[in-house]
C-alpha positions as CSV (number, residue, x, y, z in Angstrom):
1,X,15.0,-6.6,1.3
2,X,12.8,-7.8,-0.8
3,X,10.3,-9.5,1.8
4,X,10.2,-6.0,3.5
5,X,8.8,-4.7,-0.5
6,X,6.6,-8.2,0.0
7,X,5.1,-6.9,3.0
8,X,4.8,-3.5,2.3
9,X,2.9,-3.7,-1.0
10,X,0.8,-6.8,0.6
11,X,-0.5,-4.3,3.2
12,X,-1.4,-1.8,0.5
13,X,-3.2,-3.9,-1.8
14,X,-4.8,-5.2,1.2
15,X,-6.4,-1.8,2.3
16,X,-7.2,-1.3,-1.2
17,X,-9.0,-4.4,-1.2
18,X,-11.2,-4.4,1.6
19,X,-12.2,-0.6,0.6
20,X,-13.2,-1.8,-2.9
21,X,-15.2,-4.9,-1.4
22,X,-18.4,-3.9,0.0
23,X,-19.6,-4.1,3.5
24,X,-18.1,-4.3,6.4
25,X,-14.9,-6.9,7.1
26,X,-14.2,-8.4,10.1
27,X,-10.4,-10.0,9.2
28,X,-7.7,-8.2,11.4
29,X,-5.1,-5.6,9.7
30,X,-2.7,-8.6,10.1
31,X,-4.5,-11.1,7.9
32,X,-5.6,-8.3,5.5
33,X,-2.0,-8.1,5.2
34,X,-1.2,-11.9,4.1
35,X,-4.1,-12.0,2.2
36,X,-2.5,-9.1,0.0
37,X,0.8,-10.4,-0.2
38,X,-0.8,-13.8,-1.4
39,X,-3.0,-11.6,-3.8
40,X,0.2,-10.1,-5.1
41,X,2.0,-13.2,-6.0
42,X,-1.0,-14.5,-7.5
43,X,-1.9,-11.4,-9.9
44,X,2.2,-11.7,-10.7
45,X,2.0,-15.4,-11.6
46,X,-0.9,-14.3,-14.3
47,X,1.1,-11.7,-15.5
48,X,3.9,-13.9,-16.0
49,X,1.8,-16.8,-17.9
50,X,0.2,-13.9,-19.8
51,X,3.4,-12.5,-20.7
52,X,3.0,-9.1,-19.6
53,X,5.4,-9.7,-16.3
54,X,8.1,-6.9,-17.5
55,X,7.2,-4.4,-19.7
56,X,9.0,-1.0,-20.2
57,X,8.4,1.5,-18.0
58,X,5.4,0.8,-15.1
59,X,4.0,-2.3,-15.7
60,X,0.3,-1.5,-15.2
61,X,-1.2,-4.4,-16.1
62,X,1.0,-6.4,-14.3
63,X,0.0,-4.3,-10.8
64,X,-4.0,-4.7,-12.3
65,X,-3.5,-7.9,-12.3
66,X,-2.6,-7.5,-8.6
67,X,-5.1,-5.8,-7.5
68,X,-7.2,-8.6,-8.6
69,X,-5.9,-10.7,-7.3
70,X,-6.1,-9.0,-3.9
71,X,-9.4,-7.7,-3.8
72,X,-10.2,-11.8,-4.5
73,X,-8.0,-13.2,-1.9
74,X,-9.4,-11.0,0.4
75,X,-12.7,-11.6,-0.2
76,X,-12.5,-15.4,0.0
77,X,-10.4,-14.7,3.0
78,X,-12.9,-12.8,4.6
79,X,-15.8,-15.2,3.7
80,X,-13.6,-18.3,5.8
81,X,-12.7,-16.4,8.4
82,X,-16.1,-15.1,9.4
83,X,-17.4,-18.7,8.7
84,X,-14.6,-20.1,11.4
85,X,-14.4,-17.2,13.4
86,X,-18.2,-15.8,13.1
87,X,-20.1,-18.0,14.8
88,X,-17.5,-18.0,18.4
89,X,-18.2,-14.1,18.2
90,X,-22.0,-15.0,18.4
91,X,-22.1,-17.0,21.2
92,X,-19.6,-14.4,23.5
């Protein structure tokens, strides 16, 4: 169950990500998606080497730390695949 939470939470954080990022992004939903869940695990691994990985009550700086991570995945994500996938569009 706790991929499906994985997924689910990836695919937010995505969306979130690419509307905070300015301009227009190209990635597909799916990618968007993996690039979330890997922004996720990433903003909980600093949260854990912070310290601040369970707190009581809603950890908000542990789903900051998140979002951060997101919004950079996606971002970095978005700036390889338009530099790999960018130039075939192009020439179609």
């Amino acid at each position: 169950m706790h991929w499906l939470w994985a997924i689910i939470v990836g695919f937010v954080l995505g969306l979130i990500a690419k509307a905070v990022l300015p301009g227009k992004q190209h990635q597909p939903l799916w990618l968007t998606t993996v690039f979330g869940i890997i922004g996720a695990v990433l903003g909980n691994a600093v949260a854990t080497w912070i310290g601040v990985n369970e707190t009581k009550g809603i950890d908000w700086i542990r789903h900051l730390l998140q979002l951060v991570g997101a919004i950079a995945i996606v971002g970095l994500g978005e700036m390889v695949y338009t530099a790999v996938r960018g130039n075939k569009r192009r020439m179609v």
